[in-house]
ZAMIDREN-231524 format. One record per residue: x, y, z of N, C-alpha, C in turn; residue number from 1; residue in three letters. Coordinates in pm, 1 decimal, padded with zeros to 6 digits. Layout:
<pt n_X="X" n_Y="Y" n_Z="Z" ca_X="X" ca_Y="Y" ca_Z="Z" c_X="X" c_Y="Y" c_Z="Z" k="NUM" r="ALA"/>
...
END
This chain:
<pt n_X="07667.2" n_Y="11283.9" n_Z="09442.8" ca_X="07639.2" ca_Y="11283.4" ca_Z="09584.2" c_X="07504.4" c_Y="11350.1" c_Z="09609.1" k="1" r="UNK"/>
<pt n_X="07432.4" n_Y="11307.1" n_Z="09715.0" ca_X="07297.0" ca_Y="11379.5" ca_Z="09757.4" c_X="07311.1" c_Y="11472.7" c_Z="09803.7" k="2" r="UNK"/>
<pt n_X="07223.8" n_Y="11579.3" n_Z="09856.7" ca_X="07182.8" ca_Y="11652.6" ca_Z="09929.0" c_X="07249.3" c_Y="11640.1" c_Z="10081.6" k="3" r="UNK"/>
<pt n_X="07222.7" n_Y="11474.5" n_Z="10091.1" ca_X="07203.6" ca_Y="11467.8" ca_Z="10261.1" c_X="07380.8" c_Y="11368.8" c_Z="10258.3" k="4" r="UNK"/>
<pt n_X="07435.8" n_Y="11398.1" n_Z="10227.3" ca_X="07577.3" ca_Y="11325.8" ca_Z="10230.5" c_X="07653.9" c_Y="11400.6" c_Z="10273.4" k="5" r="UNK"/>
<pt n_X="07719.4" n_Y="11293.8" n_Z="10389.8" ca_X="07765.0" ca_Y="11379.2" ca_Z="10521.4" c_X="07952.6" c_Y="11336.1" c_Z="10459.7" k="6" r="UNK"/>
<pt n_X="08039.9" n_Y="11477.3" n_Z="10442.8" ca_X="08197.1" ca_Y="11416.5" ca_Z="10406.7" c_X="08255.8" c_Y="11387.9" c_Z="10482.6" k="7" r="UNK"/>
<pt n_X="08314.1" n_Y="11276.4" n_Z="10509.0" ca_X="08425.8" ca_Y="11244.5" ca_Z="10630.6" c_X="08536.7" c_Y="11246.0" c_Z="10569.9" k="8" r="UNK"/>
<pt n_X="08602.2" n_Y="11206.1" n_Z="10710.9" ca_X="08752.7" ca_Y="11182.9" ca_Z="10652.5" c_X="08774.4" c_Y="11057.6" c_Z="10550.8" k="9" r="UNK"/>
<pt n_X="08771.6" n_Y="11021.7" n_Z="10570.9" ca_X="08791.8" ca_Y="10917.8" ca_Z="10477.9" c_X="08767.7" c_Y="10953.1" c_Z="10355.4" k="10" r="UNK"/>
<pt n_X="08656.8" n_Y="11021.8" n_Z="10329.6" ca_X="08659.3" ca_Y="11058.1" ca_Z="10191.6" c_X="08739.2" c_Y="11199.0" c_Z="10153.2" k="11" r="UNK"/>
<pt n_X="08775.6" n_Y="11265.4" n_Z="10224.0" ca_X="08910.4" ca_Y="11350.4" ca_Z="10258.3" c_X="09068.4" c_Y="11280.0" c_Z="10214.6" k="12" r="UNK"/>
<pt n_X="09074.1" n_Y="11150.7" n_Z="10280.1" ca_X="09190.5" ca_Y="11074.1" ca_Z="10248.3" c_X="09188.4" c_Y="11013.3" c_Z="10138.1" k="13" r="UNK"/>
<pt n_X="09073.3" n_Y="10963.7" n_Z="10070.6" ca_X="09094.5" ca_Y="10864.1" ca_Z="09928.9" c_X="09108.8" c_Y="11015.2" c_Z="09863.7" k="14" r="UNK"/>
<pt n_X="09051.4" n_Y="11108.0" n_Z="09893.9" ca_X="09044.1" ca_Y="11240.3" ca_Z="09737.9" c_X="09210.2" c_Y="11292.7" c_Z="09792.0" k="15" r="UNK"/>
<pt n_X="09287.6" n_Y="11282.5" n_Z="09893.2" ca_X="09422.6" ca_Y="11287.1" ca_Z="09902.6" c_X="09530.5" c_Y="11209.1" c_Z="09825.3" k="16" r="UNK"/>
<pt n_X="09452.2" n_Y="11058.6" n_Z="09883.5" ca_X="09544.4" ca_Y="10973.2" ca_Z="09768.7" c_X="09521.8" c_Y="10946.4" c_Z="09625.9" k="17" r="UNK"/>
<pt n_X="09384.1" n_Y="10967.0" n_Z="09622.2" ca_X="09374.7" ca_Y="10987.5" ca_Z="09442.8" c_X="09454.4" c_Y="11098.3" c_Z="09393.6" k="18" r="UNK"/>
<pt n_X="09453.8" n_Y="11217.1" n_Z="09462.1" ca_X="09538.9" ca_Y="11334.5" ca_Z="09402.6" c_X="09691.6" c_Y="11310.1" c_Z="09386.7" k="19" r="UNK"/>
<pt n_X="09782.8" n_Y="11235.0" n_Z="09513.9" ca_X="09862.6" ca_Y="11187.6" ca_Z="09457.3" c_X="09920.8" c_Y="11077.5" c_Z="09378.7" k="20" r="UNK"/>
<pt n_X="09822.0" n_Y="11037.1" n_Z="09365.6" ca_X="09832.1" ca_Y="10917.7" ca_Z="09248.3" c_X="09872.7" c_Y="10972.2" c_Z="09133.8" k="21" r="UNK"/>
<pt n_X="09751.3" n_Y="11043.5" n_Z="09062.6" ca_X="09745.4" ca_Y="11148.4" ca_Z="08961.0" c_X="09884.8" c_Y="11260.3" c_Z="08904.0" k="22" r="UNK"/>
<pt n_X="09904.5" n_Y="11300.3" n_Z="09027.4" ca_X="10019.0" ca_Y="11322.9" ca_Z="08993.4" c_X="10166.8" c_Y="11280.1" c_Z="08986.0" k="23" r="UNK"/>
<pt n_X="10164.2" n_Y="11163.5" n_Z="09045.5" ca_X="10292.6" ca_Y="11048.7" ca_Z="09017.0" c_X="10234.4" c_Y="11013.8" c_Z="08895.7" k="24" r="UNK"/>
<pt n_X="10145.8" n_Y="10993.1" n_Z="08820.8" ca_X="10129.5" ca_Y="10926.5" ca_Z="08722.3" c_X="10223.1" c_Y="11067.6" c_Z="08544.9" k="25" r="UNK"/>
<pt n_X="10135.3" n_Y="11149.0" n_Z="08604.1" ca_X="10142.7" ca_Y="11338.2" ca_Z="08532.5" c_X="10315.4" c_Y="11337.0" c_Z="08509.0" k="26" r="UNK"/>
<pt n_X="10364.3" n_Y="11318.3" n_Z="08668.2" ca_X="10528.1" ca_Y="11343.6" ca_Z="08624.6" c_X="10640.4" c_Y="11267.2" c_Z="08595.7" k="27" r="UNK"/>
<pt n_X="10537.1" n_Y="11143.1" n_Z="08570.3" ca_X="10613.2" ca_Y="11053.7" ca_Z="08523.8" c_X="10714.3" c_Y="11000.7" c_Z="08629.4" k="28" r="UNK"/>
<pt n_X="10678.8" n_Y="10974.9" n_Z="08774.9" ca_X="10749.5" ca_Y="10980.5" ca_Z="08876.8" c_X="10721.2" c_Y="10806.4" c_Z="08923.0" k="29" r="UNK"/>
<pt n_X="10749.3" n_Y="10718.7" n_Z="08823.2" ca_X="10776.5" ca_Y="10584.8" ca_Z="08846.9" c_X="10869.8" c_Y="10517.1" c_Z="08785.9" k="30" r="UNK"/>
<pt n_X="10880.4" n_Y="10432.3" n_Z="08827.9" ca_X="11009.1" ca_Y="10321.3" ca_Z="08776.5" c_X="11014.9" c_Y="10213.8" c_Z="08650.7" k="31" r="UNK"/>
<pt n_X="10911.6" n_Y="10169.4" n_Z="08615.6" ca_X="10863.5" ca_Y="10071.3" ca_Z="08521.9" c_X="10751.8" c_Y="10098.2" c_Z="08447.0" k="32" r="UNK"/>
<pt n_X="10747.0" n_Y="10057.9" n_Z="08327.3" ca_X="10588.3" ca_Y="10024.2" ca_Z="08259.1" c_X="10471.2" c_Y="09916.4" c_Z="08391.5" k="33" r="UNK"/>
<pt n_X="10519.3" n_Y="09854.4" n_Z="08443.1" ca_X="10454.4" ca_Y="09759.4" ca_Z="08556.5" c_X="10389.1" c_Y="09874.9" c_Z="08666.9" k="34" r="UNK"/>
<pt n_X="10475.7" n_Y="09934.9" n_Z="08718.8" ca_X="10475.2" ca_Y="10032.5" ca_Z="08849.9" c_X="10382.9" c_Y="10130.1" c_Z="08780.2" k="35" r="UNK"/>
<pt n_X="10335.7" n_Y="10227.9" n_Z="08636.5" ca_X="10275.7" ca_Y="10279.6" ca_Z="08588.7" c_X="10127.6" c_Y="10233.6" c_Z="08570.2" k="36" r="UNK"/>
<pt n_X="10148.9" n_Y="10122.3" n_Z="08544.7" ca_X="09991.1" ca_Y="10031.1" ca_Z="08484.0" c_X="09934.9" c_Y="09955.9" c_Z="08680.6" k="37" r="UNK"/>
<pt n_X="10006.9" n_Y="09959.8" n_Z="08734.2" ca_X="09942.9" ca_Y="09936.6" ca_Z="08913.6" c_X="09878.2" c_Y="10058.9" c_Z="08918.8" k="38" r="UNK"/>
<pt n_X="10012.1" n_Y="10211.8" n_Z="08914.7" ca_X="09966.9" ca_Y="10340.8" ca_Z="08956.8" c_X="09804.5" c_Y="10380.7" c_Z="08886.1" k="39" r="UNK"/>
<pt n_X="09798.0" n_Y="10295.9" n_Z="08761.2" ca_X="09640.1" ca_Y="10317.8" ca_Z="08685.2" c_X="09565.8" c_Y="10251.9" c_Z="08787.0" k="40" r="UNK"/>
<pt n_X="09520.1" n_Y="10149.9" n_Z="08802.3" ca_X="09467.0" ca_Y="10045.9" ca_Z="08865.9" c_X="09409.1" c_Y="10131.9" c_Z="08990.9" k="41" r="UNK"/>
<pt n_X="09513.9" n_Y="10158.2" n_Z="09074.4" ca_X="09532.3" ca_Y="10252.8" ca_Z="09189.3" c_X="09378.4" c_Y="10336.8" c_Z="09145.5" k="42" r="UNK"/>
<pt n_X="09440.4" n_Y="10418.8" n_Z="09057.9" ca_X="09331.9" ca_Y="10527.9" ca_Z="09081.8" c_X="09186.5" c_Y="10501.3" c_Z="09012.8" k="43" r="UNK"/>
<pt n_X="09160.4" n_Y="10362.5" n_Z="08975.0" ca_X="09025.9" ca_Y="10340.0" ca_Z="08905.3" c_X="08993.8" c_Y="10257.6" c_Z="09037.3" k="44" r="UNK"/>
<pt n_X="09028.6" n_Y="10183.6" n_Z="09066.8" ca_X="08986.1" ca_Y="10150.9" ca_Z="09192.1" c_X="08937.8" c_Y="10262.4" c_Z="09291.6" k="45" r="UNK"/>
<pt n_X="09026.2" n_Y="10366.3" n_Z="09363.8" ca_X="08916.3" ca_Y="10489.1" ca_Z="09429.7" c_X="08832.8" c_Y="10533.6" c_Z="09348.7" k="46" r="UNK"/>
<pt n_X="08843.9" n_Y="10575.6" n_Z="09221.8" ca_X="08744.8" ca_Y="10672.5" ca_Z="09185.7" c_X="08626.8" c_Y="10547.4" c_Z="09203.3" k="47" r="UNK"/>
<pt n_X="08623.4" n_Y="10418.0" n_Z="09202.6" ca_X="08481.1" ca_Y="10361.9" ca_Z="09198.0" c_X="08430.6" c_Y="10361.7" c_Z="09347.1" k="48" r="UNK"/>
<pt n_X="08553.7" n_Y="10331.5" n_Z="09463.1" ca_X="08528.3" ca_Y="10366.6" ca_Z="09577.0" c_X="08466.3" c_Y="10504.6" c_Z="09582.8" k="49" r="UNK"/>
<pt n_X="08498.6" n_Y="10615.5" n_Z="09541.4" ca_X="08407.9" ca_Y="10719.4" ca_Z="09533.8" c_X="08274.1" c_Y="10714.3" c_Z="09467.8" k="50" r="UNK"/>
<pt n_X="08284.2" n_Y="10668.8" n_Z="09360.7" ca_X="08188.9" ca_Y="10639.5" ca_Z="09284.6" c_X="08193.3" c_Y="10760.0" c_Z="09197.2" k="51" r="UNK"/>
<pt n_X="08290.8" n_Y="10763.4" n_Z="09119.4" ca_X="08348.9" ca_Y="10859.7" ca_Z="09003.0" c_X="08321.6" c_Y="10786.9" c_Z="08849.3" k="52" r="UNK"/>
<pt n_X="08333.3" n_Y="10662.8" n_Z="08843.6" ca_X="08309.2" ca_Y="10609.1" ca_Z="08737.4" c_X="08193.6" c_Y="10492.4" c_Z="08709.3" k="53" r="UNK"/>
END
């Protein structure tokens, strides 16, 4: 991020839902190999919306 980058909410809410992503993923708090490999997806998708990766 720059200097001049202003945080909104929004980027408040994706770093919310990335966090719980992360940790449904950590406690093993899904139902399927399917529901696990979305919950991935999930969070590579924000982090590029952030621009993490």
């Amino acid at each position: 991020m720059t200097g001049n980058y202003r945080y909104t909410c929004n980027d408040y809410r994706l770093e919310m839902i990335l966090l719980s992503l992360r940790q449904r993923l950590s406690k093993g708090d899904y139902q399927s190999e399917a529901e696990r490999k979305e919950i991935q997806k999930e969070i590579r998708h924000i982090e590029s919306q952030m621009g993490m990766v």
